[in-house]
N, C-alpha and C positions, 0 to 999 in steps of 0.2 A: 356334745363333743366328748370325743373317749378321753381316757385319761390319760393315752399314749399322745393323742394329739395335743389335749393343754399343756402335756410337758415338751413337748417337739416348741407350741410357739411360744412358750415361757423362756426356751433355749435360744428360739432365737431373735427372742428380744433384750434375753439380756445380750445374746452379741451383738446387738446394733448397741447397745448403749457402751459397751467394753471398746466397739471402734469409735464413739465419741473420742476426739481431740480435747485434750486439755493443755494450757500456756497458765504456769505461774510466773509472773513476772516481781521481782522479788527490786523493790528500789532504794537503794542505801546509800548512805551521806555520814561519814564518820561515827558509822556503828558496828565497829569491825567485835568489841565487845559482845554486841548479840548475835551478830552476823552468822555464824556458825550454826546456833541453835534454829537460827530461822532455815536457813538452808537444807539444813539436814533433815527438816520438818517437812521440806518440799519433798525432797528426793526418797522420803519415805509413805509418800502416798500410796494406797492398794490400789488405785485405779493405773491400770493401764493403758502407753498414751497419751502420759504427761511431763511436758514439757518444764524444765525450770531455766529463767531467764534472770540474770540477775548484773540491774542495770547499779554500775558505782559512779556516783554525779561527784568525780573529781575530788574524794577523800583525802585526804592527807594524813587518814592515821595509818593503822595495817590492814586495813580492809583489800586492798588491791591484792595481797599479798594471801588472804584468807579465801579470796577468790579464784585465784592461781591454783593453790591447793586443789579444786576441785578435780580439773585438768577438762575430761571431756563429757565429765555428768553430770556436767550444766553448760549452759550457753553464754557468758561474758559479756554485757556490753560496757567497757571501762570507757566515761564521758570525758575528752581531756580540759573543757572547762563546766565548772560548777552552773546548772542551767535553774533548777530546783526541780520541784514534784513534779510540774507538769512536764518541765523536759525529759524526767526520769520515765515518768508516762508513755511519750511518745517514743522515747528513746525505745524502750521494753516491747513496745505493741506493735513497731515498725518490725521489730526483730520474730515477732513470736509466728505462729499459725496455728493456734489449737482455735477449737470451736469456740469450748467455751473459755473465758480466758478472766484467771483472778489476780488481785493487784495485793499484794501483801512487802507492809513496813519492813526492814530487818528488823526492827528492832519486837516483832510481834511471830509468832507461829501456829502454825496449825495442828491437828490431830490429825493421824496418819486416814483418818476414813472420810475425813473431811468433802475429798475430790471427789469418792463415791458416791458418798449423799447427796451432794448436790447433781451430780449425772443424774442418779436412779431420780432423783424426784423431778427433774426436770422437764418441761412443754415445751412443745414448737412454738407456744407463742409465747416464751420466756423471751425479756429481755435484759432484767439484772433480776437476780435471787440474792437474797439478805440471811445472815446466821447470825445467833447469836454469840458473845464473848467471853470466855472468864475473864474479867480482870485479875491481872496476877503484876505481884511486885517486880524487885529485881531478880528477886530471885527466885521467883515462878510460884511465890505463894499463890493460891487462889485468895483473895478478897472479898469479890463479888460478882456478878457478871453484868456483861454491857451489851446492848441496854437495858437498863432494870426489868426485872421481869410484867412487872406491873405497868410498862408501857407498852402497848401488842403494837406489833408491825402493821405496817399499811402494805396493803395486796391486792392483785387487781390493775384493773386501768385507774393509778394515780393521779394525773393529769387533771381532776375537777379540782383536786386539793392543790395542785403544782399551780393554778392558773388563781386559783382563791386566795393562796397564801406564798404562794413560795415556797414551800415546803410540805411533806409528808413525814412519817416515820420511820425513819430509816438506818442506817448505822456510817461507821467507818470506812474505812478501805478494807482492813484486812480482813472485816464481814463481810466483804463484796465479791460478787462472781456476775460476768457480763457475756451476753453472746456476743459473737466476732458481727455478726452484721448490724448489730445496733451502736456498737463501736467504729465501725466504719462509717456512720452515716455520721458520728459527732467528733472524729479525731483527724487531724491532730487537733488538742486542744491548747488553748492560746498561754503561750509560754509566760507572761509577763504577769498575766494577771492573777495566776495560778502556781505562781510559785511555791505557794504552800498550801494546802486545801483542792489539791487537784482531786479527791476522792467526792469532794461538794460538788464541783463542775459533772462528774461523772452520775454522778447519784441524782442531780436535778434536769440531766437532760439526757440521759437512756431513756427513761422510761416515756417519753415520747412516742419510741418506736420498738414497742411495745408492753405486755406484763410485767408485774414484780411481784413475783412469789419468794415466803420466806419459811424458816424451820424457827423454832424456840428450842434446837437443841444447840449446845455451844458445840464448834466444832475449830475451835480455837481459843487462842490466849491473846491479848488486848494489852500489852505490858504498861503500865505505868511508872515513870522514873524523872529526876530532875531532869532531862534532855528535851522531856513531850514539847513540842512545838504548840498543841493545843492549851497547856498546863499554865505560865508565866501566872505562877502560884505570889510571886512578891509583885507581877506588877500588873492589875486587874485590868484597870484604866486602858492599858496598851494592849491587853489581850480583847477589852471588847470595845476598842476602836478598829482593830483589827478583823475581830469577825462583823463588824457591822459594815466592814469595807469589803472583804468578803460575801456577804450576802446581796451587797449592792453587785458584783461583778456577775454572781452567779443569778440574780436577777436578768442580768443583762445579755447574757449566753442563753438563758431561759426563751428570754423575749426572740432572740436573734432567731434562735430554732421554731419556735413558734410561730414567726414570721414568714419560715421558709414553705412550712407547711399550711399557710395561708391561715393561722389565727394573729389573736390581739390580745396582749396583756393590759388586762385595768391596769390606770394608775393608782398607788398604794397599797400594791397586796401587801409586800412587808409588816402595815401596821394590822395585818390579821395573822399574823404568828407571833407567837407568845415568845420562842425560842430569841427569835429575835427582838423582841421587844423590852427581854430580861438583859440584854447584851447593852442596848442602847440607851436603857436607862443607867446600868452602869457605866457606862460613858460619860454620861449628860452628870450624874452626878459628884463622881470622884472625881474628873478633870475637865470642869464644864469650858477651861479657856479652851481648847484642843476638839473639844465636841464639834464631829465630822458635818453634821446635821444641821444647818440652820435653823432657825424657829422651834424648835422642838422645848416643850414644855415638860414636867416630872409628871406634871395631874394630867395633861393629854396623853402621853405616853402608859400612866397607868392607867387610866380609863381604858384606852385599846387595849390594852392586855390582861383586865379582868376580862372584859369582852369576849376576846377570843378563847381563854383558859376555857371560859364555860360552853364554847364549842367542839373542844378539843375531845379525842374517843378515850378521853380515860373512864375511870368511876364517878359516879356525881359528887362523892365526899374529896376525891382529888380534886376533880375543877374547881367545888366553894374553894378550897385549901388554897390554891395557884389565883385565884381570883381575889382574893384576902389579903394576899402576899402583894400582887399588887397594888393594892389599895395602899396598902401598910406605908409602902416605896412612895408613893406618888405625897401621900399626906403627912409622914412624920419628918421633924425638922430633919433637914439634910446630913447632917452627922449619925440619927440614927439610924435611915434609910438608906445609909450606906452599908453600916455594919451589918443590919439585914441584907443586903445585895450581898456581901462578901461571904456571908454564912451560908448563904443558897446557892453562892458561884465556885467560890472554894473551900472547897470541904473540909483543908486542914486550918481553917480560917475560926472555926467553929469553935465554942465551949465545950467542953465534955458531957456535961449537961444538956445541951441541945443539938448532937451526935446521938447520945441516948433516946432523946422525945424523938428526933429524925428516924429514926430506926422503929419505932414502937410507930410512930404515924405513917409511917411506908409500909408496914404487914398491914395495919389498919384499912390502909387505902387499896391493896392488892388486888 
């Protein structure tokens, strides 16, 4: 081929990728604070084509009022009662049409090249693509980035690991980017059970119907502040009652879709994911009257989850590390197996001291 010709079909493919549709749908709940920054973040994307949707689930501070401002370069959808994530979800994706269509926090934003990157790299048989995050404070310091680099993305047909464990390796919401027909086949998604953690429900049952491909460039910011709904930094016990209520739901969305396409989830995958198994031992241990989980043991629960650590696609000195740590949990008396829970769950829970060892054993393990 001449070299007039590979630039003619270089030209026009990148215009079929320039008429790629893109829908940001941006869902907020009394974060008129960041609101701005996230918005502004949308409306400055290089790709052309895209759409910003920015659903307010019934705020009460000046959010409404920060949304107004826009006028008509963006799309409003103001909820007159409070529904949560999920209903901000459905809310946003009833209203949107781009192809491909990404879900992002207010409280969180993107890099303007963000929508790009994901088009240009994008497959017909993509059904969600993952990026990675800066963590950045409140006031947009960079931290660190999310998910640590030393965890690699899971890519491909996921589904052996979705059906083994209930999980894969994946991210957030505002990491997230979904095509419109693999979203059609699993939305609207159930309002009740998802009130918080809608970006779980999304993340464990796209990829059903189809790929997840991902980048290791960040192509965003992941804000962390006293508000995070995932954080309840003073109250552990309720944050992993909560997600282990959570995983049971998204278990059960899992199974439901699974079903429709004619499979069958074992029972027990949960106890072959480590994530969740770090969740529900700190459950079982800080507030064992309240523990979700009938029967559940500290030694049975750490047992499965050195188990699994040593299965997991990290480096083989992270698995012993995560399989130890278990151990640790399940065998030392209960007051100090918590402190260790708290020191690997919340970070600012930590000595200074072993912040530093953390940090020299995470390059270590990289």
């Amino acid at each position: 081929m001449s070299n007039r010709s590979e630039k003619r079909g270089s030209e026009r493919g990148q215009a079929l990728l320039d008429q790629t549709s893109v829908s940001i749908i941006i869902s907020n709940y009394n974060y008129s604070r960041f609101l701005r920054r996230c918005v502004d973040s949308a409306l400055a994307q290089d790709h052309p084509h895209t759409e910003v949707i920015v659903v307010d689930d019934a705020s009460s501070d000046e959010s409404p009022d920060v949304i107004r401002s826009y006028g008509s370069r963006i799309r409003p959808c103001l909820r007159a009662a409070n529904g949560g994530h999920a209903a901000a979800f459905n809310t946003g994706f009833a209203a949107s049409v781009g192809d491909i269509v990404f879900f992002l926090d207010a409280d969180d934003y993107l890099y303007p090249n963000a929508v790009s990157e994901v088009v240009n790299a994008w497959e017909a048989s993509t059904a969600q693509f993952q990026f990675r995050l800066h963590l950045v404070d409140e006031r947009e310091k960079i931290m660190d980035i999310f998910p640590p680099p030393e965890q690699p993305f899971d890519t491909g047909d996921v589904t052996p690991k979705l059906f083994h464990r209930g999980r894969y390796q994946t991210t957030v919401t505002s990491g997230l980017a979904f095509a419109r027909s693999a979203l059609e086949a699993v939305m609207p998604m159930p309002e009740e059970k998802f009130r918080q953690g809608a970006d779980g429900y999304l993340a464990t049952v796209a990829p059903l119907h189809g790929q997840v491909q991902a980048t290791d460039v960040c192509l965003g910011a992941y804000r962390m502040h006293g508000s995070n709904h995932s954080l309840f930094a003073e109250k552990l016990a309720e944050r992993a009652r909560w997600r282990v209520q959570h995983d049971f739901c998204r278990l059960e969305a899992l199974s439901t879709q699974a079903a429709a396409a004619g499979s069958q989830l074992q029972p027990g995958i949960a106890l072959h994911d480590p994530t969740h198994l770090e969740e529900r031992l700190a459950s079982l241990c800080i507030e064992q009257t309240r523990h979700p989980v009938r029967g559940d043991s500290r030694l049975r629960l750490a047992t499965a989850g050195a188990t699994a650590s040593l299965a997991m696609n990290y480096s083989i000195r992270r698995r012993a590390v995560e399989a130890l740590w278990f151990l640790a949990v399940g065998l030392l008396p209960r007051q100090a197996a918590t402190s260790v829970l708290s020191w690997k769950l919340v970070a600012s829970s930590r000595p200074a001291f072993l912040t530093a060892l953390s940090k020299t054993i995470r390059r270590a393990m990289g």
